[in-house]
C-alpha positions, -999 to 999 in steps of 0.1 A, spaced: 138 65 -224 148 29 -220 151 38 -175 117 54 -179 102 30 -159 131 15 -142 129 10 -101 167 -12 -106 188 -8 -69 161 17 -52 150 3 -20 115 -1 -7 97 -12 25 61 -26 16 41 -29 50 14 -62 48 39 -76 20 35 -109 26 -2 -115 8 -27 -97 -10 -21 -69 -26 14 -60 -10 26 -95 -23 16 -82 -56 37 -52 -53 67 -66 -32 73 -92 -62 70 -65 -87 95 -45 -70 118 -79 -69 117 -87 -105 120 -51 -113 152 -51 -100 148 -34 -63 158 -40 -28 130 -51 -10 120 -51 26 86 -66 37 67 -66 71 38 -81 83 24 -91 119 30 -128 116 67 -138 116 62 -175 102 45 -160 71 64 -130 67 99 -149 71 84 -177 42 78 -150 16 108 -129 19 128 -165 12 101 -169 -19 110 -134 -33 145 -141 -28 145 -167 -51 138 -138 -74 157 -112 -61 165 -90 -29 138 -96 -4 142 -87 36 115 -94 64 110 -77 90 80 -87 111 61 -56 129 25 -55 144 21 -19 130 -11 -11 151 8 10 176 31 38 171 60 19 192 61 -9 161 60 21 134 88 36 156 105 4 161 105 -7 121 112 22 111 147 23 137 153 -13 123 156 1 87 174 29 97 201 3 114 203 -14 77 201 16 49 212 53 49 181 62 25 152 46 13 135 55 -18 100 38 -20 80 35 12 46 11 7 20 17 32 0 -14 23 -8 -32 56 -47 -28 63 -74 -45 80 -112 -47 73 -145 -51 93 -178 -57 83 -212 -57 106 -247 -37 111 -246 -5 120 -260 -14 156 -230 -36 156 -203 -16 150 -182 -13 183 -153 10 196 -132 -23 196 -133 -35 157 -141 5 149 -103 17 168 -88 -17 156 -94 -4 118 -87 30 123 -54 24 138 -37 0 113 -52 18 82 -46 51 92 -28 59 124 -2 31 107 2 54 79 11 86 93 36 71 122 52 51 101 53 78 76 64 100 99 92 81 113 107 69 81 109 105 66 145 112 74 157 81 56 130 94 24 143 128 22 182 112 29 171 95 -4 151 124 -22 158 152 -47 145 175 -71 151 156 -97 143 122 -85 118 126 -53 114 96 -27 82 77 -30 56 72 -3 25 50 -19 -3 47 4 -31 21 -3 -68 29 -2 -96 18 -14 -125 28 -42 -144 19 -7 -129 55 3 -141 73 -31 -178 55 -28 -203 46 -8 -200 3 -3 -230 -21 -4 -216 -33 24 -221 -24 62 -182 -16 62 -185 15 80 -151 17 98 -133 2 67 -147 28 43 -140 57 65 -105 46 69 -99 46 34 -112 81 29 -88 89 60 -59 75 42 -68 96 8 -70 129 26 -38 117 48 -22 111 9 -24 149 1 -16 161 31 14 147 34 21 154 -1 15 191 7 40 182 33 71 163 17 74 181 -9 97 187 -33 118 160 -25 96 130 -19 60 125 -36 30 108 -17 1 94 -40 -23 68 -30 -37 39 -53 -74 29 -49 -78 -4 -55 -106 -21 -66 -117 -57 -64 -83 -81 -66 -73 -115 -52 -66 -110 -17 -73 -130 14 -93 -91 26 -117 -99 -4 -119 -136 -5 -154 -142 10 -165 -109 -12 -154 -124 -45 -168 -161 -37 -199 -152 -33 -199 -123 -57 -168 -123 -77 -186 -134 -113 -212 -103 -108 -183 -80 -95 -165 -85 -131 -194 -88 -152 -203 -49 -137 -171 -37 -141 -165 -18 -178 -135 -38 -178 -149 -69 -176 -128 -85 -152 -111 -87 -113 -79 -68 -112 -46 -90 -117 -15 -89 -103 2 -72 -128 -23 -47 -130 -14 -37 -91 23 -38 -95 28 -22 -125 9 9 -110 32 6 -83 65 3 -103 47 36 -123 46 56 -94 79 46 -79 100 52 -111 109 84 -131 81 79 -150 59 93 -120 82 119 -110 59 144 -109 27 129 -93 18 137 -62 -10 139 -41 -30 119 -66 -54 92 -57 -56 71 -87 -82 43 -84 -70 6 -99 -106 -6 -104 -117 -17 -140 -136 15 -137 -161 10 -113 -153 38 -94 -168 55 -126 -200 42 -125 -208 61 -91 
């Protein structure tokens, strides 16, 4: 019982792990003992957090603009140069947009769609050889993708692509889970309002009425997001898949 929850020596990729919510994650996997490997499109940033995490633990960037298929193909060749398997693949990097309907262009609409979804499924797609090298019966690779309660409920906000995206990714979650299986699982978290540079104007202007409406009272934590993650990615979530399980204080339940 005492490995339960243990993710010691696997190895994980978290795309967009250098802020937000994948930071949340990637130093979760660090002090839980795991092999990390972050990317995000900005070297500088990417390069100053893996040397933060490392302070912690085992933390490796690798910088990719994962809008295109040719950087999902290319990251995914990169780990493949370094590791024979990897156990735990984050899908994490995402991008928002907000406007009025009448303002809601191909441009900002694609530019969404293709990191939050196409991302997803390339990347996906290209790093399955190296899941199912690292996949069993008895102890499935991960994939985790990250939605949104955005994708399980209509927003107050005029987030049209953003929303639809997330939905996307859900569906994408259980089809790929249909997919993968037996040997690796593919669940998606649904996060609700956290700390994040994505929801920074959101939760200044509205972040005290955002927690007062929650049932829980409060805007999710840190902890809150990695120890789902850690959840999923140990044996303790074995035998999940396809699940979309929303990380949101509950407001997803008052819809």
């Amino acid at each position: 019982m005492s490995d339960l929850f243990s993710i010691a020596h696997k190895t994980a990729l978290v795309t967009g792990g250098s802020r937000g919510i994948g930071k949340m994650i990637a130093t979760g996997f660090v002090d839980a003992g795991a092999k990390v490997y972050i990317s995000s499109r900005k070297k500088d940033v990417c390069d100053e957090v893996a040397a933060e995490l490392s302070e912690r633990g085992t933390c490796i960037a690798i910088p990719a603009d994962l809008s295109s298929e040719e950087e999902c193909r290319r990251l995914a060749n990169d780990i493949s140069e370094r590791e024979s398997s990897l156990d735990i693949l984050v899908n994490n990097a995402g991008a928002t947009w907000g406007a009025p309907l009448a303002e809601h262009d191909e441009k900002s609409f694609e530019r969404v769609m293709a990191l939050n979804v196409k991302a997803v499924f390339h990347l996906t797609k290209y790093l399955t050889p190296l899941l199912q090298a690292a996949g069993n019966l008895e102890e499935p690779a991960r994939v985790i993708n990250i939605g949104s309660i955005d994708g399980l409920q209509v927003p107050t906000m005029e987030t049209y692509s953003y929303s639809a995206s997330k939905a996307a990714v859900h569906q994408l979650t259980r089809h790929l889970a249909k997919r993968l299986a037996p040997t690796v699982t593919v669940n998606a978290i649904a996060p609700g309002p956290f700390e994040s540079k994505m929801m920074a104007s959101t939760l200044a202007a509205f972040g005290d009425e955002i927690a007062a409406s929650a049932p829980l009272r409060r805007i999710g934590r840190p902890s809150d997001m990695a120890g789902t993650a850690i959840f999923l990615s140990s044996r303790a979530g074995s035998y999940l898949t396809g699940a979309i399980i929303p990380v949101d204080g509950g407001i997803s339940t008052l819809h």
